[in-house]
Residue frames as a rotation matrix with the C-alpha (Angstrom) as fourth column:
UNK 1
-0.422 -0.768 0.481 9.29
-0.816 0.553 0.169 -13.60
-0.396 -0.322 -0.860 19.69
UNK 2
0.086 0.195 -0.977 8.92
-0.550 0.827 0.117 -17.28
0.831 0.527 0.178 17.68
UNK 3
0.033 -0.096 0.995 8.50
-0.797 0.598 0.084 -19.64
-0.603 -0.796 -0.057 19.74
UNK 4
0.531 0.538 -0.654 9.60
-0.832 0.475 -0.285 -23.01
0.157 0.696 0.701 18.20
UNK 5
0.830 -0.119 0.545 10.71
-0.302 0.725 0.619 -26.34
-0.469 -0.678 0.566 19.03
UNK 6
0.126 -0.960 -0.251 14.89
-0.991 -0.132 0.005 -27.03
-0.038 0.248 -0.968 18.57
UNK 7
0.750 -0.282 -0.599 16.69
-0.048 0.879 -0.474 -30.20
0.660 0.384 0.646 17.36
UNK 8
0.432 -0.794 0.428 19.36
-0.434 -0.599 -0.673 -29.15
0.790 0.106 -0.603 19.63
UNK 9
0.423 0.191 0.886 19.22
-0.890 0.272 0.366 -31.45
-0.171 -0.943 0.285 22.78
UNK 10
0.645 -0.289 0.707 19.60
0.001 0.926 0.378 -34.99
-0.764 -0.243 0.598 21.75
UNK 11
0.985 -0.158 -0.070 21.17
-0.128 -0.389 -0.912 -34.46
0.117 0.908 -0.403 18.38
UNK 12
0.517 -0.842 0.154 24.68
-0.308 -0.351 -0.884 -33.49
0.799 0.409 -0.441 18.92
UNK 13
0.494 -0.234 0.837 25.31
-0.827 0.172 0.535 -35.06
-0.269 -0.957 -0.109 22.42
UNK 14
-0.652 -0.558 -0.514 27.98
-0.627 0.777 -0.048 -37.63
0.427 0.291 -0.856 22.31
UNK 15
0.320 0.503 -0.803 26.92
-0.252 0.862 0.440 -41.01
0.914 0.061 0.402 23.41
UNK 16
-0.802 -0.591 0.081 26.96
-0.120 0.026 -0.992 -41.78
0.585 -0.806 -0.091 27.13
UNK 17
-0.683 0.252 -0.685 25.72
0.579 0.759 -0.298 -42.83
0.445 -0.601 -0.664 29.96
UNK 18
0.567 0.603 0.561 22.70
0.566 -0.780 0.265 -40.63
0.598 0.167 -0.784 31.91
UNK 19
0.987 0.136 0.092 23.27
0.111 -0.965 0.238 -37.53
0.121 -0.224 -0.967 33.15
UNK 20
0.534 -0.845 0.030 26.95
0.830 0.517 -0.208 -37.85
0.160 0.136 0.978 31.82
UNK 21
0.403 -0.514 -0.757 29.77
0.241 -0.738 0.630 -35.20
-0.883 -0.437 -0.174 32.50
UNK 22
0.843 -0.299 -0.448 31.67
-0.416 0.167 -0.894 -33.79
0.342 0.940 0.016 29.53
UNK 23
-0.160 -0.982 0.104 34.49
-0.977 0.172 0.122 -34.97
-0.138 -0.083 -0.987 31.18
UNK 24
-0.365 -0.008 0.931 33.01
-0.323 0.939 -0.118 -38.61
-0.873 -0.344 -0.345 31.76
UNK 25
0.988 0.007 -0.155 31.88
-0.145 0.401 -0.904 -38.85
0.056 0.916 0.397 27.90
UNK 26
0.669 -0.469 -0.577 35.49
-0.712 -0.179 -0.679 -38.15
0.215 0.865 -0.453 27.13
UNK 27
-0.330 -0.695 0.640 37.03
-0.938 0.320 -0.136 -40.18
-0.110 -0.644 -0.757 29.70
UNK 28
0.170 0.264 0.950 34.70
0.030 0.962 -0.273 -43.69
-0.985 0.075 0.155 28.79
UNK 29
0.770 -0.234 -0.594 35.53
-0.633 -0.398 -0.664 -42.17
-0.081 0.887 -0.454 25.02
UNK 30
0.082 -0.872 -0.483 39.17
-0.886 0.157 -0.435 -42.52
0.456 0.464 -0.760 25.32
UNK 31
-0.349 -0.056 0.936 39.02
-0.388 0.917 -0.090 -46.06
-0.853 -0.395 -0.341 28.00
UNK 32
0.750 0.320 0.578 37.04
0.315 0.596 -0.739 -47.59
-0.581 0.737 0.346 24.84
UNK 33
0.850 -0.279 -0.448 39.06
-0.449 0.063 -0.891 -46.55
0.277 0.958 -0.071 22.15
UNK 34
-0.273 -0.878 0.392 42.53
-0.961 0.234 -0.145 -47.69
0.036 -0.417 -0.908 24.28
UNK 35
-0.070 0.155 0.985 40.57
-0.207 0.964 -0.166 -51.29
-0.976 -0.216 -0.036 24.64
UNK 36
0.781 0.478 0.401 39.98
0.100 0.538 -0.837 -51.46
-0.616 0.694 0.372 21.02
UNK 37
0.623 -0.663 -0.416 43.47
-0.638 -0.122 -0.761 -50.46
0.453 0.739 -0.499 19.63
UNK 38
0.344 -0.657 0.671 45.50
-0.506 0.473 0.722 -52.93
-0.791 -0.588 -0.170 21.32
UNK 39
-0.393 -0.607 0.691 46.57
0.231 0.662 0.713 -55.42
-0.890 0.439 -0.120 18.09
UNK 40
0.900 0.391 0.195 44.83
0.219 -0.018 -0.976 -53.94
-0.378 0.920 -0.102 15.08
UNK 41
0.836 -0.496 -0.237 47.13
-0.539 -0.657 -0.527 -53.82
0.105 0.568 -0.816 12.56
UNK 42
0.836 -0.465 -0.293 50.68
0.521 0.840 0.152 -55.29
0.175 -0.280 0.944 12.20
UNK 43
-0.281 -0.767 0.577 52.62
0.781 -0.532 -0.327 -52.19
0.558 0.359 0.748 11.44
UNK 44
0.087 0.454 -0.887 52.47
0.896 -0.425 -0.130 -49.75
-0.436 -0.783 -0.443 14.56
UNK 45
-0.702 -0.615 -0.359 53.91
0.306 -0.716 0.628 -47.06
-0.643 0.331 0.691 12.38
UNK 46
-0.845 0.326 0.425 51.54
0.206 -0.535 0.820 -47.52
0.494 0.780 0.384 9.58
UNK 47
-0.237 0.884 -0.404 48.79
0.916 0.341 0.210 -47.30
0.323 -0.321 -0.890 12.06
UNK 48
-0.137 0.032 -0.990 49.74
0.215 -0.975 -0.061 -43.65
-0.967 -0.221 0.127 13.61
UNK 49
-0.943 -0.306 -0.129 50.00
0.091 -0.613 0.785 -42.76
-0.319 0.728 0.606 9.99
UNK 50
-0.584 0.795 0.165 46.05
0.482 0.176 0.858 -43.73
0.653 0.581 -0.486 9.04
UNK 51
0.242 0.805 -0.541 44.91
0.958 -0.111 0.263 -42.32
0.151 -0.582 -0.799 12.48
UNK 52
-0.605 -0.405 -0.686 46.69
0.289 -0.914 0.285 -39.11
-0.742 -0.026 0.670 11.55
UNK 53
-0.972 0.210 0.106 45.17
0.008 -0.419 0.908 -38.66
0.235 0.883 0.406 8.55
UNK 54
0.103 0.909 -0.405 41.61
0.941 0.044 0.337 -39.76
0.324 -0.415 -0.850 10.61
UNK 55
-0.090 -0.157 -0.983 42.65
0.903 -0.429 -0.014 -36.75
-0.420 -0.890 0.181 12.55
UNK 56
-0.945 -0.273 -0.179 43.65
0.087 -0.738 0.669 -34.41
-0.315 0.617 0.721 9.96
UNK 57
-0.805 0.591 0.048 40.57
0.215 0.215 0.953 -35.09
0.553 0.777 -0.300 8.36
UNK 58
0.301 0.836 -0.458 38.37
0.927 -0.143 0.347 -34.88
0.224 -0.529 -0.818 11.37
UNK 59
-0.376 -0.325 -0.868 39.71
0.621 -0.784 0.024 -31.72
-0.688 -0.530 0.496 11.82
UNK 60
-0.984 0.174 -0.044 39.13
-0.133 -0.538 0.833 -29.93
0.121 0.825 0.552 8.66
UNK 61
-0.588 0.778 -0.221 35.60
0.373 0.503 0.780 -31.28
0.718 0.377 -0.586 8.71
UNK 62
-0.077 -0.212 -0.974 35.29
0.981 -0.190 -0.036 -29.38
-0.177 -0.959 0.223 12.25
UNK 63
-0.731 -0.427 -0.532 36.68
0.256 -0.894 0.367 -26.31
-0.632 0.133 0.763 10.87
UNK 64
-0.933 0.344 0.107 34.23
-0.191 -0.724 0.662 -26.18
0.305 0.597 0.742 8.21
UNK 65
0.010 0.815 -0.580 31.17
0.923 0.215 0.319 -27.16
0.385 -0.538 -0.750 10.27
UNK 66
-0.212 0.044 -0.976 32.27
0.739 -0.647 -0.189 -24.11
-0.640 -0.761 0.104 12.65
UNK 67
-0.731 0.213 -0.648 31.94
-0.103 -0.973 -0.204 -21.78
-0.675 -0.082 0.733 9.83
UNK 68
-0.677 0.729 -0.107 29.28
0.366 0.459 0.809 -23.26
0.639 0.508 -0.578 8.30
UNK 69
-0.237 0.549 -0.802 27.44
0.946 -0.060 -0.320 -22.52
-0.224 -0.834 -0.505 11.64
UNK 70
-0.220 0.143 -0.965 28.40
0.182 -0.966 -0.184 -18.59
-0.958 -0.216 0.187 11.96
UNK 71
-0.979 0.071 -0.191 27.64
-0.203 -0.423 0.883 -18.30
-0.018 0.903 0.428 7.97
UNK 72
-0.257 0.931 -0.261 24.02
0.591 0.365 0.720 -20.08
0.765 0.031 -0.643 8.42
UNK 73
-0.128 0.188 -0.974 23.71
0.883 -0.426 -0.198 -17.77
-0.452 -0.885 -0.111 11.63
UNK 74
-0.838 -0.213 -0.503 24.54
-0.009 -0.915 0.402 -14.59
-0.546 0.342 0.765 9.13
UNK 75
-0.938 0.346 0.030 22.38
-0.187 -0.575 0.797 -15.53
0.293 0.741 0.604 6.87
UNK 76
-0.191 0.714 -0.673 19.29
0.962 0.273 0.017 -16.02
0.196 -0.644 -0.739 9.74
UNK 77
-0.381 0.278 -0.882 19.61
0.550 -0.699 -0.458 -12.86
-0.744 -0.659 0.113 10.97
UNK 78
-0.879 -0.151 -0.451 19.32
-0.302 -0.557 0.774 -11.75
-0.368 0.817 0.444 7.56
UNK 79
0.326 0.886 -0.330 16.12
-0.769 0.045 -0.638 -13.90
-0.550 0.462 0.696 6.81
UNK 80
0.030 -0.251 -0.967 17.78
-0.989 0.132 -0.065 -15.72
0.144 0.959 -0.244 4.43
UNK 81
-0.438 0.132 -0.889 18.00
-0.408 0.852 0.328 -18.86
0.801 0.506 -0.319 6.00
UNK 82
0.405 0.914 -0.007 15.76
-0.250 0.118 0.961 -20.93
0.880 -0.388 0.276 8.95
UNK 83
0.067 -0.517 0.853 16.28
-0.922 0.295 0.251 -22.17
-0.381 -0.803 -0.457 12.50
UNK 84
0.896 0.159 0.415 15.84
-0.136 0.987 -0.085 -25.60
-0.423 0.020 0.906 10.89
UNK 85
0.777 -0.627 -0.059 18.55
0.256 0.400 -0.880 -24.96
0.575 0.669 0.471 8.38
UNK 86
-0.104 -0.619 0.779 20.80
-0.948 -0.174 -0.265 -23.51
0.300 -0.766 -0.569 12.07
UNK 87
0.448 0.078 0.891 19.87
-0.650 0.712 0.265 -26.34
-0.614 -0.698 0.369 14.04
UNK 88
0.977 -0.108 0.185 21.10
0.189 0.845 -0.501 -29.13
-0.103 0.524 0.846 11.03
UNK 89
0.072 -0.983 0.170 24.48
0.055 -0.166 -0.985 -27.43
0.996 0.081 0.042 10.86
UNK 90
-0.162 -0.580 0.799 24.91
-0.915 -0.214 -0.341 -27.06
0.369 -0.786 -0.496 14.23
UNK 91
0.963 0.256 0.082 23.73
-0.256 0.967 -0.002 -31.23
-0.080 -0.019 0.997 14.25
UNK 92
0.619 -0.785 0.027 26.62
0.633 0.478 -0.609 -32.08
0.465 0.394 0.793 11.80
UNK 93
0.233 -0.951 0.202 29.19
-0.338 -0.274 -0.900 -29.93
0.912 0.142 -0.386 13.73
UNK 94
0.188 0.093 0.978 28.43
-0.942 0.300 0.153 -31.93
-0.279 -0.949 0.144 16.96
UNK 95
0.946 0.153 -0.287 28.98
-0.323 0.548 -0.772 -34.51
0.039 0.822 0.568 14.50
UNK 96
0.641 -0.767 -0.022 31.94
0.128 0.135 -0.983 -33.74
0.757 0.627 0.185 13.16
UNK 97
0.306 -0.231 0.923 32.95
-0.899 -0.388 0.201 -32.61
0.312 -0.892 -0.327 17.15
UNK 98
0.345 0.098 0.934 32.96
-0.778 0.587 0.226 -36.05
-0.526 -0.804 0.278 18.21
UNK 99
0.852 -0.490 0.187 34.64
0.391 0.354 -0.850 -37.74
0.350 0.797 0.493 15.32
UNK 100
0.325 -0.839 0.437 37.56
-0.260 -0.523 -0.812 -35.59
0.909 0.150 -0.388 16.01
UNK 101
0.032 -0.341 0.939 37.80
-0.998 -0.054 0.014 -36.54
0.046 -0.938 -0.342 19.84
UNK 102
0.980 -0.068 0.188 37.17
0.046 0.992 0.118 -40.33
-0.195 -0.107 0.975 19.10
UNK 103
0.937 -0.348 -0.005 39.82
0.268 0.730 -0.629 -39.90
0.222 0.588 0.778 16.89
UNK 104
0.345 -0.721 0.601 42.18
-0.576 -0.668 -0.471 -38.09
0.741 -0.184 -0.646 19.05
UNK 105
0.465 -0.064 0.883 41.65
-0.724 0.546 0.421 -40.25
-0.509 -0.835 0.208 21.82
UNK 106
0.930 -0.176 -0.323 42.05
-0.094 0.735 -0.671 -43.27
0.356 0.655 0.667 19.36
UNK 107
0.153 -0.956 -0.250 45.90
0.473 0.293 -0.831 -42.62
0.868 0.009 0.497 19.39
UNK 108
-0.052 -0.431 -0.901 46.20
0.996 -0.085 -0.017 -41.34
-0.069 -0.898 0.434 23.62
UNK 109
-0.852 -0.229 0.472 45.70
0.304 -0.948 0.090 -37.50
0.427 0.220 0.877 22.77
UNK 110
-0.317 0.787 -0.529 43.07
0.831 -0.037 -0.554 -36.48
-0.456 -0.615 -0.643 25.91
UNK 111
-0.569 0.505 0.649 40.03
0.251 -0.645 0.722 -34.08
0.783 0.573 0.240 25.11
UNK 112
-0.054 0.143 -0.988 38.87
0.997 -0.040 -0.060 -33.32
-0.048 -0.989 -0.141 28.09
UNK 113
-0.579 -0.486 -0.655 40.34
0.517 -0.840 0.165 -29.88
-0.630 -0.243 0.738 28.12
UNK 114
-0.888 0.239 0.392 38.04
0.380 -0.097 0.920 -29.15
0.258 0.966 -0.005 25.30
UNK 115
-0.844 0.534 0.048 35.19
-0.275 -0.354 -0.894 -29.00
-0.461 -0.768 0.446 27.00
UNK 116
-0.293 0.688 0.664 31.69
0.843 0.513 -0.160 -30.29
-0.451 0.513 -0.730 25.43
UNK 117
-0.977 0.077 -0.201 31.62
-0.158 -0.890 0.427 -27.41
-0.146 0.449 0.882 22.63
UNK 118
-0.727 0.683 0.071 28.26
0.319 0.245 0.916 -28.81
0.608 0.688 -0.396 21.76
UNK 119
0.186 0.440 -0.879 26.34
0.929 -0.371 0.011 -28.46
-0.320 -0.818 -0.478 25.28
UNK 120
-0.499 -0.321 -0.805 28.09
0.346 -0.925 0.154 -24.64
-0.794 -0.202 0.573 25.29
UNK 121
-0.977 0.115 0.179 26.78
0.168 -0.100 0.981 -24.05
0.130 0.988 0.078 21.25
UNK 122
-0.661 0.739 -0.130 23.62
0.673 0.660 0.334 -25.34
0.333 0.134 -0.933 22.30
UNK 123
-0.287 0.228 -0.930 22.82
0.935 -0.144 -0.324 -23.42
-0.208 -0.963 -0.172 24.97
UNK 124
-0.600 -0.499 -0.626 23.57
0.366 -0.866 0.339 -20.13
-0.712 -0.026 0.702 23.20
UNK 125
-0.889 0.451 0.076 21.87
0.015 -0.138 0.990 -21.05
0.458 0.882 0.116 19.63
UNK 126
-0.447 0.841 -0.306 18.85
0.827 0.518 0.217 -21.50
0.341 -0.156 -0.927 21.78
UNK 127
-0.410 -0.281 -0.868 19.30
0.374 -0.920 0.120 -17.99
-0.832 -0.275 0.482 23.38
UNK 128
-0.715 -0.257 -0.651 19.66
-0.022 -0.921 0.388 -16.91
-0.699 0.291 0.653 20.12
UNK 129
-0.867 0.486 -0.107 16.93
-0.259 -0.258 0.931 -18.16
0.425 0.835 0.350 17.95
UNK 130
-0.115 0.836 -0.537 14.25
0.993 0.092 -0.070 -17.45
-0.009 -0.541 -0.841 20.29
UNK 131
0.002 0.262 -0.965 14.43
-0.117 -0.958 -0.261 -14.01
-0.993 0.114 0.028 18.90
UNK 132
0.718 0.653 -0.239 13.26
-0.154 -0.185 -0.971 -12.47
-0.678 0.734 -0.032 16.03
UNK 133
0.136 -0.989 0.058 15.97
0.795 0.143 0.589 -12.61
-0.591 -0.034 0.806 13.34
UNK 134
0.724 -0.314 0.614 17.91
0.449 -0.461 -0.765 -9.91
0.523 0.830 -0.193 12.85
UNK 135
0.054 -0.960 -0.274 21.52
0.447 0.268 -0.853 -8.71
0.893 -0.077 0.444 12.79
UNK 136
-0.092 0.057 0.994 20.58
-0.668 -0.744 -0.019 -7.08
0.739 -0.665 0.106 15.76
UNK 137
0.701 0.509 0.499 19.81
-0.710 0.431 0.557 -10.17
0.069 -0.745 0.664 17.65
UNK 138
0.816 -0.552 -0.170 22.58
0.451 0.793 -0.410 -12.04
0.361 0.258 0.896 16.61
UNK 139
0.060 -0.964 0.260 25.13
0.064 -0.256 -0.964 -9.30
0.996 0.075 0.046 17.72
UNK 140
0.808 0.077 0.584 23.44
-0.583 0.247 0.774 -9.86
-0.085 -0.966 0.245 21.46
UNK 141
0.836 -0.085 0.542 24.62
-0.213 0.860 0.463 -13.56
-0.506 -0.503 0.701 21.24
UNK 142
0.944 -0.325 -0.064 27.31
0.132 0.546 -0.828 -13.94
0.303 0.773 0.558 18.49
UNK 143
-0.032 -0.817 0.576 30.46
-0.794 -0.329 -0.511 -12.51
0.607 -0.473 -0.638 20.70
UNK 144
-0.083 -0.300 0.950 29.99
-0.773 0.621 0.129 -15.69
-0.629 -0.724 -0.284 22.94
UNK 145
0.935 0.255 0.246 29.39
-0.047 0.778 -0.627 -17.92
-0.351 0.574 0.740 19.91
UNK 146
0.686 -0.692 -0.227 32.66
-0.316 -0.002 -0.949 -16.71
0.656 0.722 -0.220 18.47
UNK 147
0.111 -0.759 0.641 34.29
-0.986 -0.163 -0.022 -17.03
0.121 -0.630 -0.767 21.94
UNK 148
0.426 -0.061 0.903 33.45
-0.284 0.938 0.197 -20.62
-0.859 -0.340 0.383 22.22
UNK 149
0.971 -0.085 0.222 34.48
0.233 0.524 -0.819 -21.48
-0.046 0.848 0.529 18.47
UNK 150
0.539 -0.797 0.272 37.82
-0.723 -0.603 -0.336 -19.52
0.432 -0.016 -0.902 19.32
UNK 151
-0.162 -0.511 0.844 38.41
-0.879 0.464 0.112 -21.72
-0.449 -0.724 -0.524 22.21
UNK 152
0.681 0.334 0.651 37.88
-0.234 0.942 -0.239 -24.66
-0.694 0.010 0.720 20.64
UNK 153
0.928 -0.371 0.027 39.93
0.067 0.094 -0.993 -23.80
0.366 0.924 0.112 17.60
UNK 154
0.173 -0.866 0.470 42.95
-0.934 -0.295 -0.200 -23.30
0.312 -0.404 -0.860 20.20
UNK 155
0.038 -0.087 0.995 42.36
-0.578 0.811 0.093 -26.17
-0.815 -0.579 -0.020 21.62
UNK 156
0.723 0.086 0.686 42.42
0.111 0.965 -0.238 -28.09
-0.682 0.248 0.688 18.75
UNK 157
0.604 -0.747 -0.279 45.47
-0.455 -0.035 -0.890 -26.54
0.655 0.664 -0.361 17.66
UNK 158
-0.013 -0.828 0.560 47.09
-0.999 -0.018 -0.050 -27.41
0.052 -0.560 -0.827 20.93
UNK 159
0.693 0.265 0.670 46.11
0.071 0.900 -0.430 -30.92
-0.717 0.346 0.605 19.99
UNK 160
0.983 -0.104 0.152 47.78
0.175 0.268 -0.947 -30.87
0.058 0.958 0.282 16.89
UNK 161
0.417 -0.848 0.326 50.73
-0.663 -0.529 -0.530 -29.72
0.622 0.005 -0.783 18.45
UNK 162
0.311 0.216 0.925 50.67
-0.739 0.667 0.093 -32.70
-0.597 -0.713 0.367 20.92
UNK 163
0.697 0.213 0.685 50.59
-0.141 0.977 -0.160 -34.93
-0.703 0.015 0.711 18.37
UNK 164
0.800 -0.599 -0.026 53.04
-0.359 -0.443 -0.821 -33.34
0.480 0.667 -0.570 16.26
UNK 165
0.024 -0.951 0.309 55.79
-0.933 -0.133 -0.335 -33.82
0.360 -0.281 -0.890 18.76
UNK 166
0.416 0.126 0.901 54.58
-0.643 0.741 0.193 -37.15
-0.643 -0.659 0.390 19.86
UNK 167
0.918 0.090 0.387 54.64
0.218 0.700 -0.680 -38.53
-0.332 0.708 0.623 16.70
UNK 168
0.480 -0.876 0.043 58.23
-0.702 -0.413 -0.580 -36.69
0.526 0.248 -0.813 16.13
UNK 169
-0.032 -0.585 0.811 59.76
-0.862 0.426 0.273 -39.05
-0.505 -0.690 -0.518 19.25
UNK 170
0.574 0.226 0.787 58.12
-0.138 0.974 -0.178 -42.00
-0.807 -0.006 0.590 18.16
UNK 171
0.945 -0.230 -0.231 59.73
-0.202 0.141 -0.969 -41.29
0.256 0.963 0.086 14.49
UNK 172
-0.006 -0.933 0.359 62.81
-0.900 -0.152 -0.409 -40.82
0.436 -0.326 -0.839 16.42
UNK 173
0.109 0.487 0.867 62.35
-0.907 0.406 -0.115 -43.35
-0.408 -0.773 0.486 18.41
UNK 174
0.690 0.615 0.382 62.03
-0.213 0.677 -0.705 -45.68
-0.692 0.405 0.598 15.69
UNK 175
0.651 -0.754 -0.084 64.95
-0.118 0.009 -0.993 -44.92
0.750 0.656 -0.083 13.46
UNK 176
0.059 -0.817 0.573 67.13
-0.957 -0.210 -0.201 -45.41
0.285 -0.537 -0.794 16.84
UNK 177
-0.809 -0.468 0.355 66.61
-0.580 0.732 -0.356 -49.27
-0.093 -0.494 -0.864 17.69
UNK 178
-0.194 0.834 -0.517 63.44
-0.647 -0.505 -0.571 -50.21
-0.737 0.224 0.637 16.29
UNK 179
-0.767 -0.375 -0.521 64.70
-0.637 0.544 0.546 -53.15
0.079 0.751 -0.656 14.36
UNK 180
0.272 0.748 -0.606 62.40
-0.569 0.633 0.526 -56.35
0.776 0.201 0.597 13.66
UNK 181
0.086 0.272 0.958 61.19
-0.936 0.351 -0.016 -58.71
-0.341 -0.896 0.285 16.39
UNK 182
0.394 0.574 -0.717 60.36
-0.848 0.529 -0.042 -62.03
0.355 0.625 0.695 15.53
C-alpha cells in the first residue's frame, strides 16, 4: 500500500462557511446569486439567453471533467498515469461542479438535490488510491464512482429539463403581453 498525501480536501469544496452542509453551500449559493441579479442588464430576455449559454457551457465542461476523471482513473490502474495527475482532474471537476450550480442558481434553478458530488468523489478517490494501482483495485471502487457520476448526470439532466420548460413559459409568456413599459 502507498501511502501519500491527497489534494482532495480543500481543493474542490465550494466556498462556505465552517463546517457547512451541502445543502447550506447551495442554499447561501443561490440567496447570493438572487441578491446580485436583481437589475443587471436592461433586457430580461437577453439575460436568460447569456445565462443559458453560462449553463450550457458549464455543463459540457462538467461532462468532460467527469470523463476525464474515469479516463485518468483507467489509465492509474494501468500505471500510466499518477495520483497527482487523479487528484488535478478530480480538482478541475469540483471546479467545473460549482460553476454549473452558481450558474443554475444564477437564474432560480435549485441544486440542492444534487448533492455535493465532490465530498462523495472525494471520499471514494481516497479509498481508491490508497491501493496499489491496478485494474484490480479500481474495479473494488469504480462501480460507486460510476454510480455517483450517473446520479449526477441525471440530475443535471433533470435540470436542463427545468429550465427548458421554464424558459418555454417565459417565451410564452412574453409573446402574450409583454409589450414595452416606460
Amino acid at each position: 500500500m502507498q501511502q501519500t498525501s491527497y489534494r482532495f480536501a480543500r481543493a474542490a469544496s465550494p466556498p462556505a462557511a465552517s463546517s457547512p452542509t451541502s445543502s447550506s453551500i447551495l442554499t447561501s449559493m443561490s440567496a447570493a446569486s438572487r441578491n446580485s441579479s436583481g437589475s443587471t442588464g436592461r433586457n430580461p430576455r437577453h439575460r436568460n439567453q447569456v445565462n443559458l449559454s453560462t449553463i450550457e457551457k458549464s455543463v459540457t465542461h462538467l461532462l468532460v471533467a467527469t470523463k476525464q476523471l474515469l479516463e485518468t482513473l483507467t489509465a492509474w490502474s494501468r500505471q500510466q498515469a499518477t495520483e497527482a495527475e487523479v487528484s488535478d482532474v478530480y480538482v478541475r471537476l469540483g471546479s467545473e461542479f460549482n460553476i454549473a450550480c452558481r450558474a443554475f442558481t444564477a437564474i432560480g434553478v435549485e441544486t440542492a438535490d444534487l448533492g455535493n458530488v465532490p465530498d462523495a468523489l472525494r471520499t471514494i478517490l481516497e479509498h481508491t488510491l490508497s491501493q496499489d494501482a491496478s485494474p484490480q483495485s479500481l474495479d473494488v471502487y469504480l462501480p460507486r464512482i460510476r454510480e455517483i457520476i450517473i446520479n449526477l448526470l441525471h440530475g443535471l439532466k433533470r435540470k436542463q429539463q427545468k429550465l427548458r420548460q421554464k424558459q418555454s413559459r417565459e417565451n410564452s409568456e412574453g409573446s402574450f403581453g409583454g409589450g414595452a413599459r416606460g
